[in-house]
C-alpha positions as CSV (number, residue, x, y, z in Angstrom):
1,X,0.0,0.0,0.0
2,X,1.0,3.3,-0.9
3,X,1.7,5.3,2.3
4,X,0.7,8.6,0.8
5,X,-1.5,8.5,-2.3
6,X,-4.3,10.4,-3.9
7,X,-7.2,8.6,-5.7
8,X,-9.5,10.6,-8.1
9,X,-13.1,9.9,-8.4
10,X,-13.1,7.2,-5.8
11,X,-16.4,6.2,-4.3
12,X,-17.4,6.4,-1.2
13,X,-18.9,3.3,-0.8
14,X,-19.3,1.5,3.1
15,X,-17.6,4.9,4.8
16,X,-20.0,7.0,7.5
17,X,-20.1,10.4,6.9
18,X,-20.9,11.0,10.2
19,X,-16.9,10.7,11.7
20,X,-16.3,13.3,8.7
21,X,-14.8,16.3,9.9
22,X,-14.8,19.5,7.8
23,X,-11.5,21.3,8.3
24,X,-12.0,24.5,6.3
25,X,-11.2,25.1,2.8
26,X,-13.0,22.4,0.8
27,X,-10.8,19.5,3.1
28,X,-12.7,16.9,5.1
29,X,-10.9,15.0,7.1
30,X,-12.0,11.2,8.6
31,X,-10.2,8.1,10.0
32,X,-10.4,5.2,7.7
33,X,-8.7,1.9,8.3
34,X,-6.3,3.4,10.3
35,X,-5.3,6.3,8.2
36,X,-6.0,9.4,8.3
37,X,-8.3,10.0,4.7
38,X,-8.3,13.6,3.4
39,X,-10.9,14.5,1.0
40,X,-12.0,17.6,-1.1
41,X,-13.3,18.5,-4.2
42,X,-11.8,20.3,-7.1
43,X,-12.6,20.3,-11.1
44,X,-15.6,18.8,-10.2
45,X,-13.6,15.4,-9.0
46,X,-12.9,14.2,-5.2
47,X,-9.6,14.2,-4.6
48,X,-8.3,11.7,-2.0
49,X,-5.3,11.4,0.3
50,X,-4.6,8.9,3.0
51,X,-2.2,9.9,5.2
52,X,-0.6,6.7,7.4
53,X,0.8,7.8,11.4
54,X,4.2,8.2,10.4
55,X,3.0,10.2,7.1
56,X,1.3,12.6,9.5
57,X,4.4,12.7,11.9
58,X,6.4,13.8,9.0
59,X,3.9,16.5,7.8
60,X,3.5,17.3,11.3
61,X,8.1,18.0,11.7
62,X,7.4,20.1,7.9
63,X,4.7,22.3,9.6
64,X,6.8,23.1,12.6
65,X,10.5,22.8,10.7
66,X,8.1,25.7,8.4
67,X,6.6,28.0,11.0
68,X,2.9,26.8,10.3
69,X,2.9,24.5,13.7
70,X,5.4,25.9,17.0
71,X,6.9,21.9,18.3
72,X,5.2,21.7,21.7
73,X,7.3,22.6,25.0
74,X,6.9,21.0,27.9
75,X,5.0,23.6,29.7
76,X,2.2,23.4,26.8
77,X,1.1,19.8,28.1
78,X,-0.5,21.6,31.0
79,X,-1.9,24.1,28.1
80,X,-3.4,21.5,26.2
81,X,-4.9,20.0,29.2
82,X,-7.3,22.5,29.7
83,X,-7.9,23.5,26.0
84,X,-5.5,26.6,25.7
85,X,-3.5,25.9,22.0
86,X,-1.1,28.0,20.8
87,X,-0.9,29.3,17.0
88,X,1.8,30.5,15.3
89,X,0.4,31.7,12.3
């Protein structure tokens, strides 16, 4: 299996869109198989990416190595705790 591939025009047959989440933009995101499955819709097609954990880990180092995403401190486990996030951009 491909660890990070997009599909175009693939049905959505046997997935509930009730654990679809919208993130903003066109992108929904859902957990599928143990993936993380990105959807959205452009040229009138839905695009599709599945993103495995260590995928998302990797994105995850690229937002923060980018300044989209600070890497956490210790002090912001406390933070998180209670629902406090930080943002860098």
């Amino acid at each position: 299996m491909t660890s990070l591939s997009a599909c175009h025009g693939e049905s959505k047959e046997g997935l509930s869109n009730q654990s679809r989440e919208y993130l903003g933009d066109g992108v929904y995101a859902e957990e599928d198989g143990g993936m993380i499955r990105l959807t959205g819709n452009a040229f009138s097609r839905e695009n599709v990416i599945f993103l495995e954990h260590w995928v998302y880990t990797a994105l995850r180092r690229w937002a923060q190595a980018h300044g989209y995403e600070r890497a956490p401190a210790a002090t912001d486990v406390g933070a998180h705790a209670n629902g406090t996030h930080h943002h860098s951009r």
